[in-house]
C-alpha positions in Angstrom: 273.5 199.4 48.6 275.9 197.3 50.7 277.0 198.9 54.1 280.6 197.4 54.6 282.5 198.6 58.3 285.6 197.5 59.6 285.9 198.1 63.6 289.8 198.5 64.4 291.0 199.4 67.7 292.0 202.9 66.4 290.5 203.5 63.5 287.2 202.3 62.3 286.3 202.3 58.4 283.2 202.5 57.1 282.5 202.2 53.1 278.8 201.8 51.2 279.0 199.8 47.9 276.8 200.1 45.0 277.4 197.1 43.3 281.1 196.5 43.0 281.9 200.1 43.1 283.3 201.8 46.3 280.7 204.9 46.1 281.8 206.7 49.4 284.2 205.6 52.1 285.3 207.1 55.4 287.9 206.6 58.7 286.7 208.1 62.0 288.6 207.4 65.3 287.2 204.1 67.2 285.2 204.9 70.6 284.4 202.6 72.8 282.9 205.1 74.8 280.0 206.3 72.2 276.3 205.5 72.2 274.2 204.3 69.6 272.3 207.7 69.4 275.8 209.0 69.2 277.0 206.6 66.1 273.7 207.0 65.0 274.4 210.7 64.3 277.8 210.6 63.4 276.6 208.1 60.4 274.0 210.1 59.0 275.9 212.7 58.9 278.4 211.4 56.9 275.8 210.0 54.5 274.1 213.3 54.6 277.6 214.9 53.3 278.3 212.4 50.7 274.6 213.2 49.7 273.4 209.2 50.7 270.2 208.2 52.1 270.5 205.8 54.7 267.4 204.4 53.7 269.1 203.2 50.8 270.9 200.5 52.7 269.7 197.2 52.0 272.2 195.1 53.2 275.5 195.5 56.1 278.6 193.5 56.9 280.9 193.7 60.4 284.6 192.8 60.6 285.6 193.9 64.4 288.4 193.5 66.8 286.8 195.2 69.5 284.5 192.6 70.9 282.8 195.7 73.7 281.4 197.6 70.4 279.9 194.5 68.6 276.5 195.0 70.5 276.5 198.9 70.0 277.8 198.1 65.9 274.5 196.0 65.5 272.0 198.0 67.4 273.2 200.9 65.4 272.8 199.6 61.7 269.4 197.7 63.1 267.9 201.1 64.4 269.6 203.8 61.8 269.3 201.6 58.6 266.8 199.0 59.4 268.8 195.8 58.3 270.6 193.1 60.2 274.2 192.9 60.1 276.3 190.2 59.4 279.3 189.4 61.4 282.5 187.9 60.0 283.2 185.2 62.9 283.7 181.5 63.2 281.7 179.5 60.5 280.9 182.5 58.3 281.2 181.1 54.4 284.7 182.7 53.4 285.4 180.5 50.7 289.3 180.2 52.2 290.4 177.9 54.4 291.9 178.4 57.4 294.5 176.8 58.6 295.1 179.2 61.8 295.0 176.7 65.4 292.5 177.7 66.4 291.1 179.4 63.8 288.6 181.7 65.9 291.5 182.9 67.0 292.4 185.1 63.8 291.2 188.4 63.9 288.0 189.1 61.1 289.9 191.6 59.7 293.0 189.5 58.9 290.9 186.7 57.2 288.9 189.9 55.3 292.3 191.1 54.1 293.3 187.6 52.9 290.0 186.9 51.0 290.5 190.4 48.9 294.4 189.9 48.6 294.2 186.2 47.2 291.1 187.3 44.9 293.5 189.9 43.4 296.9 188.7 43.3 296.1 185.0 43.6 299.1 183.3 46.0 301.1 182.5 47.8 301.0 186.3 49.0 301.5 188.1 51.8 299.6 191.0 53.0 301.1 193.7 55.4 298.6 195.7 57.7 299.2 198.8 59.4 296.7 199.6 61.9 297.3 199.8 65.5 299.2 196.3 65.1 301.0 195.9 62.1 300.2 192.3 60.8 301.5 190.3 58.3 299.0 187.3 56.7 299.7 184.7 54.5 297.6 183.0 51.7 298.8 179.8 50.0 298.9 179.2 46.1 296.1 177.1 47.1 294.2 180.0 48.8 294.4 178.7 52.2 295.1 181.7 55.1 298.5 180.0 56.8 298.8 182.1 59.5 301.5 185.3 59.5 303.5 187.7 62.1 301.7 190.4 64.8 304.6 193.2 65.8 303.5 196.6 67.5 302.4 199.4 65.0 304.5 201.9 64.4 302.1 204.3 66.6 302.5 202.2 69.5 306.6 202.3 69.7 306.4 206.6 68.9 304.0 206.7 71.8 306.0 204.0 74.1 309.2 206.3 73.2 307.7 209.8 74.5 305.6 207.6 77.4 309.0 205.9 78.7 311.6 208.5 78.5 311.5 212.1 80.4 312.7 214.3 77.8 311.6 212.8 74.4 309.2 214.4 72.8 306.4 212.9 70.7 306.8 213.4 66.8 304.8 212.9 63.6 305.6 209.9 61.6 306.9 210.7 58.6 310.0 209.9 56.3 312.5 212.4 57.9 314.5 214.5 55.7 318.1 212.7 56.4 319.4 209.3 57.8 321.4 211.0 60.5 319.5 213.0 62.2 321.1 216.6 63.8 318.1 217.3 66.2 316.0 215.4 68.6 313.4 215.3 66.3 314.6 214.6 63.7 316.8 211.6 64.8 313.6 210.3 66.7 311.4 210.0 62.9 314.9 208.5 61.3 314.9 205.8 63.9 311.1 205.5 63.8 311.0 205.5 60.0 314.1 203.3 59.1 313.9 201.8 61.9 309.9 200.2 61.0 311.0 200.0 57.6 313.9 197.7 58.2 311.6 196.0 60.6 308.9 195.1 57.4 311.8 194.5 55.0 313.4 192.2 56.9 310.3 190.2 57.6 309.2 189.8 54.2 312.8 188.9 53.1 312.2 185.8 55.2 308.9 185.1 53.9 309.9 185.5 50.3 312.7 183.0 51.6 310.6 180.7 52.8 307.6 180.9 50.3 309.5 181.2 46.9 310.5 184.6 45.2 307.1 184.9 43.2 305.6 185.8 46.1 303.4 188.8 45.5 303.1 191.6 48.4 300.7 193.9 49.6 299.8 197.0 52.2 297.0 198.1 53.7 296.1 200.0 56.8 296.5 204.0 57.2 300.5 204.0 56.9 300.5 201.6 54.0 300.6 204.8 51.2 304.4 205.8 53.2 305.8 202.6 53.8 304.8 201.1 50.3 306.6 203.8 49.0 309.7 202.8 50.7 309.7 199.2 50.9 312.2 197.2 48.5 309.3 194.0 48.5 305.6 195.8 49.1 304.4 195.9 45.2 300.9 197.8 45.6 299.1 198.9 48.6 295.6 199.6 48.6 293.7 201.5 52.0 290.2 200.4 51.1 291.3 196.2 51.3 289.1 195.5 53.9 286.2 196.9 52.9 286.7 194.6 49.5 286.8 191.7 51.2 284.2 192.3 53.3 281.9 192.8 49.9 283.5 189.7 48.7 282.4 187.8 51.9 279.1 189.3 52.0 278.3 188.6 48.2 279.8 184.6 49.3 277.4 184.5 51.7 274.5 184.9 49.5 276.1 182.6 46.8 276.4 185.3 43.8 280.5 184.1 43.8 
């Protein structure tokens, strides 16, 4: 079994592959501040749960954006399931070219999110993440990763709302249940909601603009479910992206694709 985890700076992911199949797959908040012994335990207990053996392993891919929990990543997998992990990083086999200046520069999980997104859809495509930064990546028809757009995440501007204002309280993000809101609340999720929406909209109207109206589009990232839902261009959305692409890579690297 293939050990896939994708380190965000909120959320982390972890999934275990049998095959091609997604056999279990779990979210648990991102802490820079735990131990090995402490991942350790919070691993095997989900494997325990899902009724996995972590002696089943065989194999482990990284994507991280939080350089300060590579080392604790690796000596977790080396000591709890007794393989090396690979990194995606600079001069990892892909099999898309990057065309990012410089390309070290692109975030693992963006070029993750490409790799599955063009092996799906094909191109040109664009692929909306919303994590802690919302991102927006685009593949050529050729399958080349162009670049894309970073803009805060929608949980950064509801925090930076309640943080920077004295009497605005912080709310849950969620479609409100009218445009014009008639309480505080409520008229802080409509601005939120619409507001982001508009925000994602508008980009993609541009890139559609600029990259032809066959364009395919797709979500990932924890808020892609509501916002796909919403959007007038997202087509599909799909929360387990990442860890596709990282099986992809991984399976690349040993030259069985």
């Amino acid at each position: 079994m293939l050990l896939v985890l994708d380190a965000g700076n909120t959320n982390t992911v972890i999934g275990v592959y049998e095959g091609q199949t997604l056999a279990a797959a779990w979210r648990i908040t991102t802490n820079r501040a735990q131990t090995v012994d402490e991942y350790g335990l919070l691993l095997r207990g989900l494997f325990q749960h899902a009724g996995r053996a972590p002696a089943d392993i065989t194999a482990a891919i990284v994507a991280s954006v939080v350089p300060p929990l590579d080392a604790t990543i690796r000596e977790t997998i080396q000591r709890h399931f007794a393989v090396e992990p690979l990194f995606v990083g600079p001069g990892l086999r892909t099999g898309m070219p990057i065309l990012y200046q410089p390309a070290a520069d692109v975030g693992a999980d963006r070029i993750v999110n490409a790799v599955a997104g063009f092996a799906r859809c094909g191109g040109p495509l664009v692929i909306v993440d919303f994590g802690t930064a919302t991102t927006f990546d685009v593949v050529s028809a050729k399958g080349e990763y162009m670049g894309g757009l970073i803009c805060p995440g929608m949980g950064i501007s509801a925090e930076a709302l309640f943080v920077r204002t004295a009497r605005l309280p912080r709310v849950e993000i969620r479609p409100p249940e009218r445009l014009i809101g008639n309480t505080t609340v409520g008229s802080i999720q409509s601005g939120l909601f619409y507001g982001y929406l508009g925000l994602v909209d508008g980009i993609l109207e541009r890139l559609r603009g600029e990259l032809g109206e066959q364009t395919r589009t797709m979500a990932t990232g924890g808020l892609a479910p509501l916002m796909a839902s919403h959007s007038r261009f997202i087509q599909e959305h799909d929360e387990n992206l990442t860890l596709q692409g990282l099986r992809l890579i991984w399976e690349r690297t040993r030259g069985k694709s």
